[in-house]
VMD Tcl script that builds the backbone (N, CA, C; Angstrom):
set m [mol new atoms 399]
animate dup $m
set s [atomselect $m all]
$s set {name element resname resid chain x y z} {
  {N N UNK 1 A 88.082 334.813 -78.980}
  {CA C UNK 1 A 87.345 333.772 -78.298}
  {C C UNK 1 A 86.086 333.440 -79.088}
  {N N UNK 2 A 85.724 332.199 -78.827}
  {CA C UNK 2 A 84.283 331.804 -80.259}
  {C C UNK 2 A 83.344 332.004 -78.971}
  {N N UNK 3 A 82.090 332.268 -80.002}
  {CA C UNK 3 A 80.716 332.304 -78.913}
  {C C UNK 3 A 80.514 331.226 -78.411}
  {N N UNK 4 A 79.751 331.639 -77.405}
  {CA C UNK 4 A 79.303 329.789 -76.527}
  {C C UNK 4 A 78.062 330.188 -76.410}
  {N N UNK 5 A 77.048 329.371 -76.429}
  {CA C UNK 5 A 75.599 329.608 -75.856}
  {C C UNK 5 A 75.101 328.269 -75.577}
  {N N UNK 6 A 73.969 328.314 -74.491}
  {CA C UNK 6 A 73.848 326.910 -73.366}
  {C C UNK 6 A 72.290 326.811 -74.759}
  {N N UNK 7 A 72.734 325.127 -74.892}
  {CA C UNK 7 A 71.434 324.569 -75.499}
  {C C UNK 7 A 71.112 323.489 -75.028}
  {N N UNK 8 A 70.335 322.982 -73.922}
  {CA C UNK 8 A 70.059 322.147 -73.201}
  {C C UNK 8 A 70.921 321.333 -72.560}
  {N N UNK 9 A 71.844 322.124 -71.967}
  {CA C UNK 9 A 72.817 322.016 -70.904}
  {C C UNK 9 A 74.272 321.531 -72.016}
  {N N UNK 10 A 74.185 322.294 -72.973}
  {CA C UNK 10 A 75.472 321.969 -73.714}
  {C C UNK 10 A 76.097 323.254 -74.214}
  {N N UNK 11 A 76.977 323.122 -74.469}
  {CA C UNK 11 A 78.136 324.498 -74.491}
  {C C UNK 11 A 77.639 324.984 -76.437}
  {N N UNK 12 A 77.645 325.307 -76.939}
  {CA C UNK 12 A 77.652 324.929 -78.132}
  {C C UNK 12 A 78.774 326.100 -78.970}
  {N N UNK 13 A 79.960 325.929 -79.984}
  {CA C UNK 13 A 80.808 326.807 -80.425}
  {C C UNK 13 A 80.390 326.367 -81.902}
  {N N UNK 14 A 81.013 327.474 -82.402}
  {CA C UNK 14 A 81.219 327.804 -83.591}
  {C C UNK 14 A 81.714 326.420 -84.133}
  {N N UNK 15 A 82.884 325.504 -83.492}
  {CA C UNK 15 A 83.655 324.366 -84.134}
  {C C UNK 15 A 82.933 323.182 -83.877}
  {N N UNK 16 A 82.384 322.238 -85.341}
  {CA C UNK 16 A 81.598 321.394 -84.717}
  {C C UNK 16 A 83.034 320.371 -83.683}
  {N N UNK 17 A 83.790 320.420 -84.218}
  {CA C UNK 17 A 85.055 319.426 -83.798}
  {C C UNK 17 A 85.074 319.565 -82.251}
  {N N UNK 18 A 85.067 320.966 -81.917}
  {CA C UNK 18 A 85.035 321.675 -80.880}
  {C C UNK 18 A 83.406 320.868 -79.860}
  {N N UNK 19 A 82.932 321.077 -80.581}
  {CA C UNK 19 A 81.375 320.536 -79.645}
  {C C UNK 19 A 81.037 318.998 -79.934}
  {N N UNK 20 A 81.731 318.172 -80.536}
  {CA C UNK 20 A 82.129 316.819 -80.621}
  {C C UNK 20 A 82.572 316.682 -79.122}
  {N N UNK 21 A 84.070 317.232 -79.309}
  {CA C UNK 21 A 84.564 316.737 -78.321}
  {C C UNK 21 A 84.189 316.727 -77.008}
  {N N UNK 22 A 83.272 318.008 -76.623}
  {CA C UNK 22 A 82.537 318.005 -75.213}
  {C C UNK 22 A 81.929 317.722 -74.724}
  {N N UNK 23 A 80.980 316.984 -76.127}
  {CA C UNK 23 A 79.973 315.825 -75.753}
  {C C UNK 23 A 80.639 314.538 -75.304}
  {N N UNK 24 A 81.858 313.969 -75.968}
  {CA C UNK 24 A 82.175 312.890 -75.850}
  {C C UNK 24 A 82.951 312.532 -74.793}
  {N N UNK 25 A 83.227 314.345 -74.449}
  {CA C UNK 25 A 83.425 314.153 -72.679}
  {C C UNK 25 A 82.558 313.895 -71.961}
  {N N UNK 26 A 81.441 314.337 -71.969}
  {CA C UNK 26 A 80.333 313.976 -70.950}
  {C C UNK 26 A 80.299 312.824 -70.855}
  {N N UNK 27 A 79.577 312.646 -72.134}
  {CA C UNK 27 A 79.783 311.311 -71.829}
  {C C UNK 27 A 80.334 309.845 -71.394}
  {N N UNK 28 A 81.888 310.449 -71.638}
  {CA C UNK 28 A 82.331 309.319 -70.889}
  {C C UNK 28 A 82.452 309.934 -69.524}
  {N N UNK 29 A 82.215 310.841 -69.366}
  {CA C UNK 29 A 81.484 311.201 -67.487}
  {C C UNK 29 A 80.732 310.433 -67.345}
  {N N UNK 30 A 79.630 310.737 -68.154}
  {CA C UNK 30 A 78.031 310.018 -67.256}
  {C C UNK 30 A 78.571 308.588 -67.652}
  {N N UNK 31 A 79.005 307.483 -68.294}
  {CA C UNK 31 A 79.388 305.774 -68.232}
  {C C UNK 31 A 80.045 306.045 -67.450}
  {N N UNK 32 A 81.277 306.658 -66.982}
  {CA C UNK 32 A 81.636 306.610 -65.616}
  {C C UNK 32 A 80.803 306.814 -64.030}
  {N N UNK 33 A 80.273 307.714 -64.261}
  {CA C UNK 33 A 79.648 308.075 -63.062}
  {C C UNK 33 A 78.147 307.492 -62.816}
  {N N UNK 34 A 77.332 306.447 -64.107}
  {CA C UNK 34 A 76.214 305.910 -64.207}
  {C C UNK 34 A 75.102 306.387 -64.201}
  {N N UNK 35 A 75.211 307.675 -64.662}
  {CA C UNK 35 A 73.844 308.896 -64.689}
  {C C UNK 35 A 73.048 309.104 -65.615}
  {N N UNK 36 A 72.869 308.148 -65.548}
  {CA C UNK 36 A 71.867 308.145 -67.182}
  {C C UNK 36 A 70.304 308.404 -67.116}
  {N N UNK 37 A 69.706 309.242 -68.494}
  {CA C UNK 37 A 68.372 309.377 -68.579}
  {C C UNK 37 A 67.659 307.909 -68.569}
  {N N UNK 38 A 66.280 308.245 -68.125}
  {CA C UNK 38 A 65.420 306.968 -67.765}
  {C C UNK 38 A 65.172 306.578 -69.051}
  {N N UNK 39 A 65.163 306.903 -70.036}
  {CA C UNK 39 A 64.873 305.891 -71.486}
  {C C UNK 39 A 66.104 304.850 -71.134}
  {N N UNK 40 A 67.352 305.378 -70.829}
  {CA C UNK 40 A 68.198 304.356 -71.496}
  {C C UNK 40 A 68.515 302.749 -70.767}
  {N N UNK 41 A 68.200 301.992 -71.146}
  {CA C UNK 41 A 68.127 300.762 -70.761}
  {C C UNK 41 A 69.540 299.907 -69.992}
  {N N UNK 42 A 70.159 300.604 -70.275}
  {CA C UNK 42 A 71.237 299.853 -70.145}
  {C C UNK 42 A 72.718 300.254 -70.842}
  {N N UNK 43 A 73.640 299.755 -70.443}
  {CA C UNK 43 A 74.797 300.196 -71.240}
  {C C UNK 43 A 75.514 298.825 -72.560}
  {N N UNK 44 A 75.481 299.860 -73.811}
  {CA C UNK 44 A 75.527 298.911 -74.975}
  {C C UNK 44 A 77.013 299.197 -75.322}
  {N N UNK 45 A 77.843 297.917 -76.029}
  {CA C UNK 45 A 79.066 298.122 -75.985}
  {C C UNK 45 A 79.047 297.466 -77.782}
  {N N UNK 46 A 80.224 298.277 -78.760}
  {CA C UNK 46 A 80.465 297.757 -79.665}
  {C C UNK 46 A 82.209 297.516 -79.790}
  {N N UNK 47 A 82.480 296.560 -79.781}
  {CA C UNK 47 A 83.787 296.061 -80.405}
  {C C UNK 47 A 84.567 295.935 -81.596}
  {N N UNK 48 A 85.124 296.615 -81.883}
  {CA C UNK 48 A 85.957 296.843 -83.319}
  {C C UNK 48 A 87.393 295.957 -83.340}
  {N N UNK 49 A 87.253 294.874 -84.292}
  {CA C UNK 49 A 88.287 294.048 -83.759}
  {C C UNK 49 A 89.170 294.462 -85.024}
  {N N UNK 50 A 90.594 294.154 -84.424}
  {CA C UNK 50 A 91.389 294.857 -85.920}
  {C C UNK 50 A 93.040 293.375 -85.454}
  {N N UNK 51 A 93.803 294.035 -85.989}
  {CA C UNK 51 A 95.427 293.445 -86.209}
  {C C UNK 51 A 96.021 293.701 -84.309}
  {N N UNK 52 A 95.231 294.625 -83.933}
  {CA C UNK 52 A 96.360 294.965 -82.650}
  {C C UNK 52 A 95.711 294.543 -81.638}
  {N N UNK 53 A 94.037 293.778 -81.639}
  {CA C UNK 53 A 93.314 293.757 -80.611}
  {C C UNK 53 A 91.896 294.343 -81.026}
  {N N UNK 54 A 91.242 294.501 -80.032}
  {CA C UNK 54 A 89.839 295.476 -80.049}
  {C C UNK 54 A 89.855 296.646 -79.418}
  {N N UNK 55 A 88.754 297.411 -79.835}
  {CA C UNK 55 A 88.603 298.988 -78.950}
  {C C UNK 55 A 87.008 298.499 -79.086}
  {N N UNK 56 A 86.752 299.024 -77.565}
  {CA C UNK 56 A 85.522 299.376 -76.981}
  {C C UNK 56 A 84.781 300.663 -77.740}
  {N N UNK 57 A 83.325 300.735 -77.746}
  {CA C UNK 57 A 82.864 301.636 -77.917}
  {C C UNK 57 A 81.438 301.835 -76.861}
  {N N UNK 58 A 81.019 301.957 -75.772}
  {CA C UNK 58 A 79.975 302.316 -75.308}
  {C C UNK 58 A 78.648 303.358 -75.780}
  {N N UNK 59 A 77.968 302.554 -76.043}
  {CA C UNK 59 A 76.717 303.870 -75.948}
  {C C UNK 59 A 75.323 303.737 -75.304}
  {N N UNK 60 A 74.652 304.364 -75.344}
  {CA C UNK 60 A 73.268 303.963 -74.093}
  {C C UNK 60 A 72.132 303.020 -74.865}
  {N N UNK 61 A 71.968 301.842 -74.536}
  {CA C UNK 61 A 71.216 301.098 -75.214}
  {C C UNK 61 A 69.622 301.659 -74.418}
  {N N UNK 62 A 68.972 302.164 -76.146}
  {CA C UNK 62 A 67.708 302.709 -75.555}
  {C C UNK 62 A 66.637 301.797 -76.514}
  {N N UNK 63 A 64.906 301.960 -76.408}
  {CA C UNK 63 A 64.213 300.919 -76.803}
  {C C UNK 63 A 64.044 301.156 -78.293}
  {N N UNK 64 A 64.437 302.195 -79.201}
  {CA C UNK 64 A 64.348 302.787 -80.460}
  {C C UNK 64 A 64.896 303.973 -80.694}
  {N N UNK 65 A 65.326 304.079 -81.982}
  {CA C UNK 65 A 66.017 305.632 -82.024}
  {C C UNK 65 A 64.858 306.706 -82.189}
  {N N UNK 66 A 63.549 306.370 -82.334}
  {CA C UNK 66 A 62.712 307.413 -81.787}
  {C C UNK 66 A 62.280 307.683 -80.240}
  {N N UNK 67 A 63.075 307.682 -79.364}
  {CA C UNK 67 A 63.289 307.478 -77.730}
  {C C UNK 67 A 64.587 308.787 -77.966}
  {N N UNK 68 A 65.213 308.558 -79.343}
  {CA C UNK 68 A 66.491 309.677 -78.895}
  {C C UNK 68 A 66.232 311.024 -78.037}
  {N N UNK 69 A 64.827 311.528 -78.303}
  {CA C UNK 69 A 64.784 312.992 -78.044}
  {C C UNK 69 A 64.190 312.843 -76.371}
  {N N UNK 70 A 64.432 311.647 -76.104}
  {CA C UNK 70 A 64.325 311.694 -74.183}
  {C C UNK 70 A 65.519 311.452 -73.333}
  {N N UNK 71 A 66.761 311.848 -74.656}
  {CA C UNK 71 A 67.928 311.422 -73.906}
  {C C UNK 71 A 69.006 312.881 -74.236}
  {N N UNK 72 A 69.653 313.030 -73.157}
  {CA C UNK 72 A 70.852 313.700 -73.214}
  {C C UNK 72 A 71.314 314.672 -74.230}
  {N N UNK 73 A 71.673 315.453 -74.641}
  {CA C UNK 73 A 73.037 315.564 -75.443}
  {C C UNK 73 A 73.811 315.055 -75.948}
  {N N UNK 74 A 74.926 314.350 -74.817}
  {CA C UNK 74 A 75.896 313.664 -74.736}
  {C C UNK 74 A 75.168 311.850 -75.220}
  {N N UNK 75 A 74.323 311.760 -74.810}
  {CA C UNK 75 A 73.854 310.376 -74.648}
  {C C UNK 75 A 72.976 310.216 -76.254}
  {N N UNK 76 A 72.422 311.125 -76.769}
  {CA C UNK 76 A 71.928 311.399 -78.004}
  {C C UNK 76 A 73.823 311.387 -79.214}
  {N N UNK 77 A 74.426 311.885 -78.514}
  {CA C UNK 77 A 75.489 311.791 -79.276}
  {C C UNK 77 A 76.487 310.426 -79.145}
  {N N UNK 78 A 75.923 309.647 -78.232}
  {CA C UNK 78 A 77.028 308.237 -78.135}
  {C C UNK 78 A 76.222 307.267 -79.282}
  {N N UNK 79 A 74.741 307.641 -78.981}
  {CA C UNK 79 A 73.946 306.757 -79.533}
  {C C UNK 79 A 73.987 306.907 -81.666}
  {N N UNK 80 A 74.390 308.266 -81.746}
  {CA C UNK 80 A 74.545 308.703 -83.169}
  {C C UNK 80 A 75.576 308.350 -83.471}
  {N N UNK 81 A 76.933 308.155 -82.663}
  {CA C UNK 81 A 77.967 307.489 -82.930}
  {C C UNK 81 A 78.039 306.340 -83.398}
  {N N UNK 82 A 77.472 305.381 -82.101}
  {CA C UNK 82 A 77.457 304.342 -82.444}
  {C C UNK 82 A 76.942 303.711 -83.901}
  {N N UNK 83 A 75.922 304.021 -83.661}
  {CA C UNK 83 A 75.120 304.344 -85.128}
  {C C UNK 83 A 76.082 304.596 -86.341}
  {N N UNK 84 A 76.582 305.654 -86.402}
  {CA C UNK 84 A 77.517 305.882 -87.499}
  {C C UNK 84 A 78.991 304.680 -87.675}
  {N N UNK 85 A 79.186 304.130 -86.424}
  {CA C UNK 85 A 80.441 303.498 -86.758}
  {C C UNK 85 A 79.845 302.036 -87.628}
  {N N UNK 86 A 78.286 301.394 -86.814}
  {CA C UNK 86 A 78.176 300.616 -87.785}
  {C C UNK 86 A 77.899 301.078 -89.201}
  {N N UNK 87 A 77.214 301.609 -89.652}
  {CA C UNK 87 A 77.207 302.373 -90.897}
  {C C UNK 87 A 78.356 302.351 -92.102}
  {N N UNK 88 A 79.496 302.918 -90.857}
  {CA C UNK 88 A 80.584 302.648 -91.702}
  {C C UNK 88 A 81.317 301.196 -91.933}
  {N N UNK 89 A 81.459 300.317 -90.907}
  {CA C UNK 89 A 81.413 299.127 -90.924}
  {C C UNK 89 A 80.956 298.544 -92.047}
  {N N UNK 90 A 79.689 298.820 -92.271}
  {CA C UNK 90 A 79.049 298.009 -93.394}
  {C C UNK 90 A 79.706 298.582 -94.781}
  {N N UNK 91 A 79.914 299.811 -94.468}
  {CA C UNK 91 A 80.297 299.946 -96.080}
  {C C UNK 91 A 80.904 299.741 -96.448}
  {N N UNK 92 A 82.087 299.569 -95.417}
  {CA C UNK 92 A 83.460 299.299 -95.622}
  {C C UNK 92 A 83.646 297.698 -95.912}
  {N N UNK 93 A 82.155 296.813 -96.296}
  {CA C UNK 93 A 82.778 295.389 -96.138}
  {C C UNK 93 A 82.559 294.930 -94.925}
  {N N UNK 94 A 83.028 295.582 -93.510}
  {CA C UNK 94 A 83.164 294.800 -92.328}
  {C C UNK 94 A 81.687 294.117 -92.329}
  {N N UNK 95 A 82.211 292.863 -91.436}
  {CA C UNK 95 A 80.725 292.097 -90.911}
  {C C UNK 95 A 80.757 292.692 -89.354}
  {N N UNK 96 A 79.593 292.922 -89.190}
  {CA C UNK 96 A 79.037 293.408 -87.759}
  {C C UNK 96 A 77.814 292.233 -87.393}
  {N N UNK 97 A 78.413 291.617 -86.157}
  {CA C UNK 97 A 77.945 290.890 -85.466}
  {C C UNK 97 A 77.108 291.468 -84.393}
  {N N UNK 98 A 76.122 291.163 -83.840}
  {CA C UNK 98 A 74.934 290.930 -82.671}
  {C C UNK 98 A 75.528 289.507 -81.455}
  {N N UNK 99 A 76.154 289.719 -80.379}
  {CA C UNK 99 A 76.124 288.683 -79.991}
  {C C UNK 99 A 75.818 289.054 -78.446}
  {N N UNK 100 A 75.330 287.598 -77.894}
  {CA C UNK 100 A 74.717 287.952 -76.553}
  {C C UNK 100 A 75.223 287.006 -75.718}
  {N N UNK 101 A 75.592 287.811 -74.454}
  {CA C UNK 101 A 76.961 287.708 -73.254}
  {C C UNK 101 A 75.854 285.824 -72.890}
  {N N UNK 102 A 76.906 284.984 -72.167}
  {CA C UNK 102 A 75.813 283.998 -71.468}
  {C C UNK 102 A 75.268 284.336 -70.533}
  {N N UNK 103 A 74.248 283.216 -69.544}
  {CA C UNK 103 A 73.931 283.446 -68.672}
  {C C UNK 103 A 74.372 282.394 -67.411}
  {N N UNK 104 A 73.713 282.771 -66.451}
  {CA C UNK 104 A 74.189 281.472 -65.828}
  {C C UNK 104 A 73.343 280.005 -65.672}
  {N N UNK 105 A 72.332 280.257 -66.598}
  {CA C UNK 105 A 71.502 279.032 -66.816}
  {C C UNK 105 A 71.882 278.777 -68.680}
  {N N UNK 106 A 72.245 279.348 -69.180}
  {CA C UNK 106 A 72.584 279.049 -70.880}
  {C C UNK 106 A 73.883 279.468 -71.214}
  {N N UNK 107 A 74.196 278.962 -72.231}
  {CA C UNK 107 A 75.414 279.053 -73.344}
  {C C UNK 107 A 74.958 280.397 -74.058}
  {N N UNK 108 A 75.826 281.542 -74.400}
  {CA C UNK 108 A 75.545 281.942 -75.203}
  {C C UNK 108 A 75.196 281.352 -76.690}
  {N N UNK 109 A 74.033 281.958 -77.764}
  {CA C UNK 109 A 73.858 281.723 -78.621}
  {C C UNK 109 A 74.489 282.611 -79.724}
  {N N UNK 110 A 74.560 281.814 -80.998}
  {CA C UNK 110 A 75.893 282.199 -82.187}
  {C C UNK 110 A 75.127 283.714 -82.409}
  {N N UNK 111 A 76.476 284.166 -82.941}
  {CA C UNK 111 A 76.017 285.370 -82.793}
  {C C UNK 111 A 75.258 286.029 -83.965}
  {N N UNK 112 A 74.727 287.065 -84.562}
  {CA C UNK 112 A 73.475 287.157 -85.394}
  {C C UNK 112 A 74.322 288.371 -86.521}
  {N N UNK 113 A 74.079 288.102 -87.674}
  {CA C UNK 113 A 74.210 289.272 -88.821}
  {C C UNK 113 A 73.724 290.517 -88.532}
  {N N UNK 114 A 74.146 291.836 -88.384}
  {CA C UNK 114 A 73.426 293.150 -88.097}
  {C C UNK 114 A 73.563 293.469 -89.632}
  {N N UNK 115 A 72.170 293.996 -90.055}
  {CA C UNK 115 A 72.515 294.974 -91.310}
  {C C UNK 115 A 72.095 296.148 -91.181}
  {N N UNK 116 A 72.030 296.772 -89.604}
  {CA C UNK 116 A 71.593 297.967 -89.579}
  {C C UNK 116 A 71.339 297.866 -88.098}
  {N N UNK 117 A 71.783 299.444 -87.335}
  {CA C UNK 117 A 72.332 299.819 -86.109}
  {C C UNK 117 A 70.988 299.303 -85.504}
  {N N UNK 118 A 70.507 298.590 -84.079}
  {CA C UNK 118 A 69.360 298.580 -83.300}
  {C C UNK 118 A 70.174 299.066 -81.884}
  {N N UNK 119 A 69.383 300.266 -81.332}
  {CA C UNK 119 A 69.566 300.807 -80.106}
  {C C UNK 119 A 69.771 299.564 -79.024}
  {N N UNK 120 A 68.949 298.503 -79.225}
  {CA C UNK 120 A 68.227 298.316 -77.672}
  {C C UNK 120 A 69.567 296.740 -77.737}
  {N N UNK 121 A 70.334 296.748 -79.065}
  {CA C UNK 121 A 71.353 295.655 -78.760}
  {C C UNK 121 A 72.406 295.835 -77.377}
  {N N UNK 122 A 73.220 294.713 -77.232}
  {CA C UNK 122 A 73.957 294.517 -76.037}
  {C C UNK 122 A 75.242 294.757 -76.263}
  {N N UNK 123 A 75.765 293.301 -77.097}
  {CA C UNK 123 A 77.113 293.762 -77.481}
  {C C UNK 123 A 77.404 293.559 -79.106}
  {N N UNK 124 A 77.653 294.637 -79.990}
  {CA C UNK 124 A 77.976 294.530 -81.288}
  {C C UNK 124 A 79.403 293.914 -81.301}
  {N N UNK 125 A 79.566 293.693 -82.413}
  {CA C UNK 125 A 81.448 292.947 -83.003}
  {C C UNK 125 A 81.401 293.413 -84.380}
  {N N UNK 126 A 82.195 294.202 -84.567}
  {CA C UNK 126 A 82.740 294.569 -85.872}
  {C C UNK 126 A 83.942 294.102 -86.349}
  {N N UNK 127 A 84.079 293.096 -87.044}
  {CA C UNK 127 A 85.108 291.970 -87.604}
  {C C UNK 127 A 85.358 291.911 -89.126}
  {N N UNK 128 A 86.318 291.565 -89.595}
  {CA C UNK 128 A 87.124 291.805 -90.628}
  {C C UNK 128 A 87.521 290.272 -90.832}
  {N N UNK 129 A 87.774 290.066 -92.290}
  {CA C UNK 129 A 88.546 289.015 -93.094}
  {C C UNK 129 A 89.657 289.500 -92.968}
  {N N UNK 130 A 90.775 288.604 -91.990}
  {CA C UNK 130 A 92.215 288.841 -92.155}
  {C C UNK 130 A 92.519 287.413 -92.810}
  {N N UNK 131 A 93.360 288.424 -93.665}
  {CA C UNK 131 A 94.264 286.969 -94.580}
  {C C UNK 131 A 95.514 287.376 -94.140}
  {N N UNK 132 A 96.707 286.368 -94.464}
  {CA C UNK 132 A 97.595 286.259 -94.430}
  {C C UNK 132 A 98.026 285.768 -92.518}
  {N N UNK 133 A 99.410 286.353 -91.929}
  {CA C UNK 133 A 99.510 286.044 -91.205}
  {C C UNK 133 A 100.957 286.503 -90.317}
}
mol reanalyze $m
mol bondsrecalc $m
mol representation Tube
mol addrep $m
């Protein structure tokens, strides 16, 4: 059996793979269940659009990533995610979009170039040049 020891209400093992995954359970506990630390503003969603459709990505839209250390575990780890997927996005070429939902007095406006992750965005789009058909 691997050691476990509690580090601010988290299990922590020997396997980081292992303590990935238990965060990323929580977390999709707490977006389910809406329990979020008071930094986090709101719930931020990134979209990865590909050949088969999109996949969702949620993470806690907070006012700066120096706010991280008033959040969670789990919620410190959606937000590093997120973070990392644009990251990779960019390197990979993808364009990552900024775009913002309408309202009921406006049109949404076009959506904006990201060249680097901001916490306190709404909804990201990570999009690709498909050729062919």
């Amino acid at each position: 059996m691997m050691p476990v020891q509690a580090e601010k209400g988290v299990e922590t093992v020997s396997s980081s793979t292992t303590t990935e995954q238990v965060l990323a359970q929580r977390w999709q506990e707490r977006v389910r269940t809406g329990q979020f630390s008071q930094a986090v503003l709101g719930l931020g969603t990134i979209r990865v659009m590909g050949r088969s459709g999109d996949a969702a990505l949620a993470f806690p839209r907070i006012s700066s990533l120096q706010a991280l250390d008033q959040l969670e575990p789990d919620e410190q780890w959606a937000v590093r995610a997120a973070e990392a997927l644009v990251t990779q996005a960019r390197t990979q070429g993808r364009t990552v979009l900024a775009a913002q939902p309408p309202t009921a007095t406006a049109a949404p406006a076009s959506p904006g170039l990201v060249t680097h992750f901001d916490p306190q965005t709404e909804t990201l789009l990570v999009v690709s040049m498909i050729t062919g058909g």
